[in-house]
C-alpha positions, 0 to 999 in steps of 0.5 A, spaced: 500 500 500 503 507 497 503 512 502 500 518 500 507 521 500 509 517 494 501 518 491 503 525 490 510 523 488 508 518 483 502 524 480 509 529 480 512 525 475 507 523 471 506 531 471 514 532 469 513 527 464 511 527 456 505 530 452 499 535 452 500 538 459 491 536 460 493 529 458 498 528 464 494 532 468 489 527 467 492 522 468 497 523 474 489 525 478 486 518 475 492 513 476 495 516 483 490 521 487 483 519 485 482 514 491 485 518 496 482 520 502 482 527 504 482 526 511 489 521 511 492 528 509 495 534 513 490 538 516 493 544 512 492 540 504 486 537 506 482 544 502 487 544 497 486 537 496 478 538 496 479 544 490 483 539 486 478 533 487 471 538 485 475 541 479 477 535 477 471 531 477 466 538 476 464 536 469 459 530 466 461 524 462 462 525 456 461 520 451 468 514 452 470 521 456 469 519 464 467 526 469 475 527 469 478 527 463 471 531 461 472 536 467 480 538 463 478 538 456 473 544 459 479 547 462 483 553 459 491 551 459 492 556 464 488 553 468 489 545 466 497 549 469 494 551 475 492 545 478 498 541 475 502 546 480 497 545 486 499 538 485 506 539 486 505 545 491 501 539 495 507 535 493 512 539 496 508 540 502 508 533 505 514 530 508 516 523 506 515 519 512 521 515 513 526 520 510 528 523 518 528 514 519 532 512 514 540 511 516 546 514 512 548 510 507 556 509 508 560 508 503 567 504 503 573 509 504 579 506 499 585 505 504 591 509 502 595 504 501 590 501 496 592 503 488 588 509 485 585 506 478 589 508 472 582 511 469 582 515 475 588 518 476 589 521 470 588 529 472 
């Protein structure tokens, strides 16, 4: 089960990717933010999460279209934009949860009796 750290990461990377900025829009909301509860959010994203949930869902089913591609094809790009940014302003406001817990990585220190690779030494 995803956190919601990496349901907004994931959404954020599908929003950094390829293609009309609508398309990504819509996918990011549909494959990772859709089912997502508001009340497991931060008190501070749970509005913003509220604006981006009715916007995307505010349009009716049209056609093969369902309610939230339906909703950002009626949006202007600029608007499509601004969303896509609260997206990653939520994003950017939650912590990853086992960041502060997770332990430094150690890396081997070559001794200084070892020998430096040729391709290493050619400076």
């Amino acid at each position: 089960m995803q956190t919601n750290w990496e349901k907004f990461r994931d959404a954020v990377t599908v929003l950094a990717g390829s293609g009309p900025m609508k398309q990504r829009l819509v996918e990011a909301f549909q494959r990772h933010l859709r089912d997502l509860d508001a009340e497991d959010l931060p008190r501070e994203l749970r509005g913003p999460y509220g604006v981006l949930v009715a916007a995307m869902q505010s349009g009716p089913r049209v056609g093969a279209l369902d309610a939230v591609a339906a909703s950002v094809r009626k949006m202007s790009e600029a608007d499509a934009a601004r969303y896509a940014q609260s997206i990653v302003h939520m994003f950017a406001d939650l912590h990853e949860p086992s960041a502060a817990n997770r332990p430094a990585v150690l890396r081997a220190v070559p001794d200084a009796g070892d020998e430096i690779p040729a391709f290493l030494n050619r400076a």
